[in-house]
N, C-alpha and C positions, 0 to 999 in steps of 0.2 A: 789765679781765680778768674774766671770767665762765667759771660753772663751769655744765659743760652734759655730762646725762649720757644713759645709756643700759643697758637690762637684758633680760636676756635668763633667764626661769626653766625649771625642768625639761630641761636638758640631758643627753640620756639617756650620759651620760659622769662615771665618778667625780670629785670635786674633788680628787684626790689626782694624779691624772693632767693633768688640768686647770690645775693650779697651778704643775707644773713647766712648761708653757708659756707662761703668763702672767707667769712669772718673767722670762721673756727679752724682753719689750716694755714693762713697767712702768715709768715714768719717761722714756722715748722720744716723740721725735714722730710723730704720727701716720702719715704718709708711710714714716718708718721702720719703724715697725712693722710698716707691710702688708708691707713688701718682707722683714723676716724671718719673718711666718710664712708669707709666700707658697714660702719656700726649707725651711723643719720640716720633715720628713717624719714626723710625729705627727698621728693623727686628733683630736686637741685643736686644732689649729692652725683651722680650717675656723670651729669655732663663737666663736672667740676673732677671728678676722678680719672676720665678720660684725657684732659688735657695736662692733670698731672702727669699722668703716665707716659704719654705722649711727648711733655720736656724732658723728662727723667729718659727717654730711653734716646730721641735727641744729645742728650748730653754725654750718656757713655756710649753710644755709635757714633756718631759726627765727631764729637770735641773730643773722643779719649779721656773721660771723665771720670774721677772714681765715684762708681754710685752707692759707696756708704757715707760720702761728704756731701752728698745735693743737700742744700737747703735753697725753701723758695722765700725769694727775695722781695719778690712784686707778685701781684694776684691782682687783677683788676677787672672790674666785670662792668660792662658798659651798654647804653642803650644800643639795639641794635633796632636795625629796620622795622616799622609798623607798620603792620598789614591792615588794610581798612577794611570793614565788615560791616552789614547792615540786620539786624535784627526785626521780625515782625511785631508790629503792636496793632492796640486795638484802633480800630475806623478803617482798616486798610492803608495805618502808616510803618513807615521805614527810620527805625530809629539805629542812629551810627552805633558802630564801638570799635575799637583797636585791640589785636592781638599783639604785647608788647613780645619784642625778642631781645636777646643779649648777647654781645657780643664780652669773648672772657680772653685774658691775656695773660698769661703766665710766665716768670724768669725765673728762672735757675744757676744757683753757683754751686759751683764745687771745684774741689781740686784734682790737677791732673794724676793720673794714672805715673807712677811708678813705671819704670820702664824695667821691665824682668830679664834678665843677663841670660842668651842661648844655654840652652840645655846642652849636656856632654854626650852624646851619646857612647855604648858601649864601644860601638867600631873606633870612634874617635880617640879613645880612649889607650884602645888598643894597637893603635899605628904609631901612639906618642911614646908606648913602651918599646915596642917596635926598632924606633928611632934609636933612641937611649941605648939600646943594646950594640 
């Protein structure tokens, strides 16, 4: 079992909003997952399905992973950088605000890939009778 992650910083999306959808895939397998954010109708769902994908395909290219065992482990979504902003009001004043952003963290386990025994080809096959004779 091996833990194989992925991140994703500055999501111009609050973690407060963020969170309530990464609530509903945390401890699920990967497969599952995409199919329930693929059904959210939450603009969280988008950047949260990317980074699944992203560990998921991490783990069976890099790690030789089988990807019908991914399950995520950890899902963690965290403040990311504030952008500061000023808004007009009345008198000719400047009043602040922040655009929050989030930073998302994703692990993955699963088990390795079986290792598949060389195929026989026919020639091969046919040098071995070959032999024999």
């Amino acid at each position: 079992m091996k833990d194989v992650k992925a991140t994703v910083s500055s999501v111009r999306m609050s973690p407060r909003k963020m969170g309530v959808v990464a609530g509903l895939v945390r401890g699920r397998t990967v497969s599952d997952a995409l199919v329930i954010l693929q059904h959210t109708p939450r603009r969280a769902a988008l950047p949260l399905s990317k980074v699944i994908k992203s560990a998921g395909a991490n783990a069976t290219e890099n790690h030789k992973l089988d990807p019908k065992t991914l399950t995520i482990t950890a899902l963690e979504v965290a403040n990311g950088p504030s952008m500061k902003r000023f808004r007009p009001a009345a008198r000719g004043r400047a009043l602040p605000y922040k655009h929050h952003t989030s930073n998302i963290r994703v692990v993955v386990t699963g088990e390795e890939k079986k290792a598949k025994k060389p195929a026989t080809t026919k020639a091969n096959s046919d040098t071995k009778k070959s032999e024999d004779k």
